[in-house]
C-alpha positions in Angstrom: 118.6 97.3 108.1 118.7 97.2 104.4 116.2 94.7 103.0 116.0 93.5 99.1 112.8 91.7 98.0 112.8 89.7 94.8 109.4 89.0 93.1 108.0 88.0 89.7 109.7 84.8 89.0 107.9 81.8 87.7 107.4 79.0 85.1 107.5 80.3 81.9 107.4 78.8 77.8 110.2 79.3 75.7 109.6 82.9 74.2 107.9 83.9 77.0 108.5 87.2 78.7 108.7 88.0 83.3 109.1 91.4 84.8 111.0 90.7 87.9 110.9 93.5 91.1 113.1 94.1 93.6 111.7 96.3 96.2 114.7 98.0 98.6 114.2 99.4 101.8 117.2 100.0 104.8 118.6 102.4 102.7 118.6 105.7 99.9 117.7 103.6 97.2 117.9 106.9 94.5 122.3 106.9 95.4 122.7 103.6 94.8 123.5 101.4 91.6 121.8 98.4 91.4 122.3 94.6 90.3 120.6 91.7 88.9 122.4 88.9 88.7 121.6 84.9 88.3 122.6 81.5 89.0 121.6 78.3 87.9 122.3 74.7 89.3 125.8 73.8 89.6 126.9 77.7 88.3 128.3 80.8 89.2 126.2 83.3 89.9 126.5 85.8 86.9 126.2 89.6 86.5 122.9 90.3 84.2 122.7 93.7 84.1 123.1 96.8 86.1 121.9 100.6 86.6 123.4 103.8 87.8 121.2 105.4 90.4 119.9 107.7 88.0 118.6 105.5 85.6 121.1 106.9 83.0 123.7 103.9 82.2 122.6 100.2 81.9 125.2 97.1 81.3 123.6 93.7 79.9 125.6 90.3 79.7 126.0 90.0 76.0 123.4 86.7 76.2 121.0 88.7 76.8 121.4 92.0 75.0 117.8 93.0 73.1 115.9 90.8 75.4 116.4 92.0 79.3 115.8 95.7 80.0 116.6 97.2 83.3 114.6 100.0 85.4 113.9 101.6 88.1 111.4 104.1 90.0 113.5 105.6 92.9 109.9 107.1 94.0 108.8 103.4 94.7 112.5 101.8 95.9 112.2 99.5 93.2 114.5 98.0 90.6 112.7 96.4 87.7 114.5 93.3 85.1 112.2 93.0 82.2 113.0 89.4 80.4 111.5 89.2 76.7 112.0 85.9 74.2 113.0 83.8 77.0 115.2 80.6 76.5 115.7 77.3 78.3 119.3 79.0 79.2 117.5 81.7 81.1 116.6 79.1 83.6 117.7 80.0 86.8 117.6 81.8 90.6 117.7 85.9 90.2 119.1 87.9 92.6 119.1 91.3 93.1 122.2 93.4 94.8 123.4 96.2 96.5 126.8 97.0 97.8 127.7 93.7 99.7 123.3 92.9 100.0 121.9 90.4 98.6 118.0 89.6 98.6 116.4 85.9 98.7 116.6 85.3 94.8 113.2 84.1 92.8 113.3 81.4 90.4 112.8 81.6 86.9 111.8 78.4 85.0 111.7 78.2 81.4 110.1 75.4 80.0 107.6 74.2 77.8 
């Protein structure tokens, strides 16, 4: 069955950077777009950013343009969310997501 695993979350200072992972398994990870998205207390959960299985086309949520990148190595079924210049705003459960699957989330906590 297709399996997502979140990692790299944590407690982080204002300006701080966290590479998050999503490792996939279940499926052919290389075919398939992938998503992060987030939601903090009391929110929706929110699209923050996507890939095309190749790699080739990214989207961002305009609050964090220039500071999240997304990757992925289809060699190693993983989906990577690089978060630079962190903000108290960023605060929040990440999720990663394929088709209709969703994995466990990690939490990111920035704080000072």
């Amino acid at each position: 069955q297709v399996q997502l695993v979140e990692s790299g979350g944590g407690l982080v200072q204002p300006g701080g950077s966290l590479r998050l992972s999503c490792v996939a398994s279940g499926f052919t990870f290389s075919t398939e777009g992938m998503f992060w998205y987030r939601q903090a207390p009391d929110e929706e959960r929110d699209l923050v950013a996507s890939i095309t299985s190749a790699g080739d086309a990214t989207y961002f949520l305009d609050s964090v343009k220039g500071r999240f990148t997304i990757s992925r190595d289809n060699a190693k079924n993983t989906v990577y969310l690089q978060m630079n210049s962190l903000k108290s705003e960023d605060t929040a459960v990440y999720y990663c997501r394929r088709r209709d699957n969703w994995g466990q989330g990690t939490q990111v906590t920035v704080s000072s």
